[in-house]
C-alpha positions as CSV (number, residue, x, y, z in Angstrom):
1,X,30.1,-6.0,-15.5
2,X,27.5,-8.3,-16.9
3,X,24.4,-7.4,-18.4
4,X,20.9,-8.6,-17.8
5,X,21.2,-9.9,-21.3
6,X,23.9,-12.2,-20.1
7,X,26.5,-11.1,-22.3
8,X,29.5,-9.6,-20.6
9,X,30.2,-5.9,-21.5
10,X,33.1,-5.7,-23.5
11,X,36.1,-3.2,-22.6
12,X,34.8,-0.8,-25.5
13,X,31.6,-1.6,-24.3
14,X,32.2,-0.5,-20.7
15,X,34.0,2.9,-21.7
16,X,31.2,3.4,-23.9
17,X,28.9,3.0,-20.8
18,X,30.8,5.2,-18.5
19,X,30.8,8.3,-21.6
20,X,27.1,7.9,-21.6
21,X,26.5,8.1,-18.0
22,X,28.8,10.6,-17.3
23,X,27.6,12.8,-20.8
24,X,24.0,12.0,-18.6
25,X,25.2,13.1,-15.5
26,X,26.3,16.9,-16.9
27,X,22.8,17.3,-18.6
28,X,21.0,16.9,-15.1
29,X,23.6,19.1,-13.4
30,X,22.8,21.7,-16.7
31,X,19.4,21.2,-16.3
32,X,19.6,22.3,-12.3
33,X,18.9,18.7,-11.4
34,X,20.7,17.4,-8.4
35,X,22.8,13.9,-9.4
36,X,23.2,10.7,-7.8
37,X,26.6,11.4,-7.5
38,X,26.2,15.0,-5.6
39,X,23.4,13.5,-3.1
40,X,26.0,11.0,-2.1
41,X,28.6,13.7,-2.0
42,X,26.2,16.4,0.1
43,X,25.0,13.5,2.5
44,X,28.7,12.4,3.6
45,X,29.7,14.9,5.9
46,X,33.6,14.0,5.1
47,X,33.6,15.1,1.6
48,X,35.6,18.5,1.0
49,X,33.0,21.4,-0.2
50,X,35.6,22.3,-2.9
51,X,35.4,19.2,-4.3
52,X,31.7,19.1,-3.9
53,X,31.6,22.3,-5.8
54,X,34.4,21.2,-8.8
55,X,32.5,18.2,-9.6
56,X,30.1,19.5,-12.4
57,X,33.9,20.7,-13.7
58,X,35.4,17.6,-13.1
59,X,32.2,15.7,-15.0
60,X,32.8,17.9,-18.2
61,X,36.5,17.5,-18.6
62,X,35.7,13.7,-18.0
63,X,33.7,14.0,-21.1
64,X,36.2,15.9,-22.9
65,X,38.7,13.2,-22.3
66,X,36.1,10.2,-23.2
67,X,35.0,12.1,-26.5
68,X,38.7,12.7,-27.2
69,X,39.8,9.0,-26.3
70,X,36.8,7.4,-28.7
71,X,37.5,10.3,-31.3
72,X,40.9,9.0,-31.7
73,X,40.0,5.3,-31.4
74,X,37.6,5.7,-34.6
75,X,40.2,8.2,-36.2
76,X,42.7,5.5,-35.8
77,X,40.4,3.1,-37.1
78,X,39.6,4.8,-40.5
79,X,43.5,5.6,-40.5
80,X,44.2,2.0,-40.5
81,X,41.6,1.0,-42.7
82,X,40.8,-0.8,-39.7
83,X,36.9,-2.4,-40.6
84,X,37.1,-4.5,-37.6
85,X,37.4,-1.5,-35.3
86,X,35.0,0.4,-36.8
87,X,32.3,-2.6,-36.7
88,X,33.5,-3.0,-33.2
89,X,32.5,0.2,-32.4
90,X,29.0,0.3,-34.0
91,X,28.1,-2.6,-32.7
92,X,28.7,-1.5,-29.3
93,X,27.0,2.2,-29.5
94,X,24.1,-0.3,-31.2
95,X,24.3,-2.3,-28.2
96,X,24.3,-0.1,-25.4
97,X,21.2,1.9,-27.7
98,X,19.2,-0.7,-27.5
99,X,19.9,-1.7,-24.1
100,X,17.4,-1.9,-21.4
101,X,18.9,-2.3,-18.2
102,X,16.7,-4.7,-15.9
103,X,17.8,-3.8,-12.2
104,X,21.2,-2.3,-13.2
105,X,20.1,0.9,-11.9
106,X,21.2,0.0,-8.8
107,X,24.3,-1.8,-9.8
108,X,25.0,1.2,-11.9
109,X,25.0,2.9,-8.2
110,X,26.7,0.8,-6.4
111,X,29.8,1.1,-9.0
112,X,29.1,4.8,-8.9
113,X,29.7,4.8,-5.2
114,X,32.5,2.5,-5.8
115,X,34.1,4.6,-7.9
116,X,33.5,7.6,-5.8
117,X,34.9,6.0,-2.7
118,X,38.3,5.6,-4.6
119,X,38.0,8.9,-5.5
120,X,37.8,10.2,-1.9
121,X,40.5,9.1,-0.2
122,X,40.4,9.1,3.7
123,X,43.3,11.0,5.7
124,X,45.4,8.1,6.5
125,X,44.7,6.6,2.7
126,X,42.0,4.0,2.9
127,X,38.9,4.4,0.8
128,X,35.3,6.2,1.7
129,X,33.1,3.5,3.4
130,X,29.3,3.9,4.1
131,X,27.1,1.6,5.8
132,X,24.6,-0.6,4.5
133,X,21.8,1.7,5.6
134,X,23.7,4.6,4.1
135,X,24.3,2.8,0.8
136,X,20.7,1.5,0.5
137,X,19.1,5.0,0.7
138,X,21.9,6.5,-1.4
139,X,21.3,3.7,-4.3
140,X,17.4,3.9,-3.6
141,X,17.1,0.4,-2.7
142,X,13.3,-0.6,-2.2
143,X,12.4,0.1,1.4
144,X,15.9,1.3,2.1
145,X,14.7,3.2,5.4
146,X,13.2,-0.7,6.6
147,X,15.6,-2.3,9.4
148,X,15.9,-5.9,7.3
149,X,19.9,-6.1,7.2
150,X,20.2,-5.2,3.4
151,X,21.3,-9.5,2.7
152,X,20.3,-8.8,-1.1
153,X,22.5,-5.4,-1.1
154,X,25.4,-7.0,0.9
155,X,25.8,-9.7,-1.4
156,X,25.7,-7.2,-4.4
157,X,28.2,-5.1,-2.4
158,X,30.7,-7.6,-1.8
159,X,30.1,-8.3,-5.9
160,X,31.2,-4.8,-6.6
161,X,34.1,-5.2,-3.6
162,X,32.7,-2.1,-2.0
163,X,33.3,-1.8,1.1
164,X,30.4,-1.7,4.0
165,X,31.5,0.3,7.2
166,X,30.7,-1.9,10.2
167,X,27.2,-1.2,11.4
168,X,26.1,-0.9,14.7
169,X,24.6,-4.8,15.8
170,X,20.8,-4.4,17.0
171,X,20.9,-5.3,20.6
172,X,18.8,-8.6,21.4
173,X,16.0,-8.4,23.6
């Protein structure tokens, strides 16, 4: 993933990224605030309502496990009188303080859906796909109920290699 900044996020950097979102992600759901992640999950009629239902479950043990895996990294670190590691570390959490995504909202999405199509398996094994009109309103892409063909958001989908279900073509008149 590369950051408006132009610097490319660093593995640490990345799982870093992810805890935060995710830690965000539980304090909406706490605070009764319907996610990103459960509008795409309510809007796809495919999606199982027992999973739809564990996810604020699944989000918290993700946490648990992040905490856990960065506890241990810095634990490690101190263990090892590892400085490096340690700098590593702050400089990231300084980094991803400071940083001000420009647009990555909806690149942040689009991963999101990534993600949650490999999460959701189809029946016969191939991943979740939406179509572009689908994945525009679920990222809230300006004018994503407009009829334009979504170039921008293809190209940024075929970035991200998410899939796009085929759409139907507009008929010529």
């Amino acid at each position: 993933m590369l950051a408006t900044r132009g610097k490319e996020f660093t593995p640490l950097e990345i799982q870093l990224n992810l805890f935060y979102q995710a830690l965000m992600e539980w304090r909406q759901i706490k605070a009764g605030v319907k996610t990103a992640a459960q509008k795409v999950m309510e809007n796809a009629p495919d999606w199982p309502k027992d999973l739809i239902a564990r996810y604020p479950v699944e989000i918290e043990k993700g946490i648990s496990k992040a905490a856990a895996d960065l506890g241990q990294r810095m634990v490690n670190a101190i263990a090892a009188r590892d400085d490096a590691t340690l700098f590593e570390i702050s400089e990231a959490v300084k980094f991803l303080k400071s940083f001000k995504p420009h647009g990555d909202r909806i690149r942040e999405r689009l991963l999101l859906l990534k993600h949650l199509s490999k999460e959701k398996l189809l029946k016969d094994g191939t991943e979740r796909e939406w179509t572009i009109s689908e994945i525009a309103r679920l990222v809230e892409w300006p004018r994503a109920k407009s009829k334009d063909g979504f170039a921008r958001l293809r190209r940024l989908c075929g970035d991200y290699d998410l899939h796009i279900a085929p759409s139907r073509p507009l008929r010529k008149k």
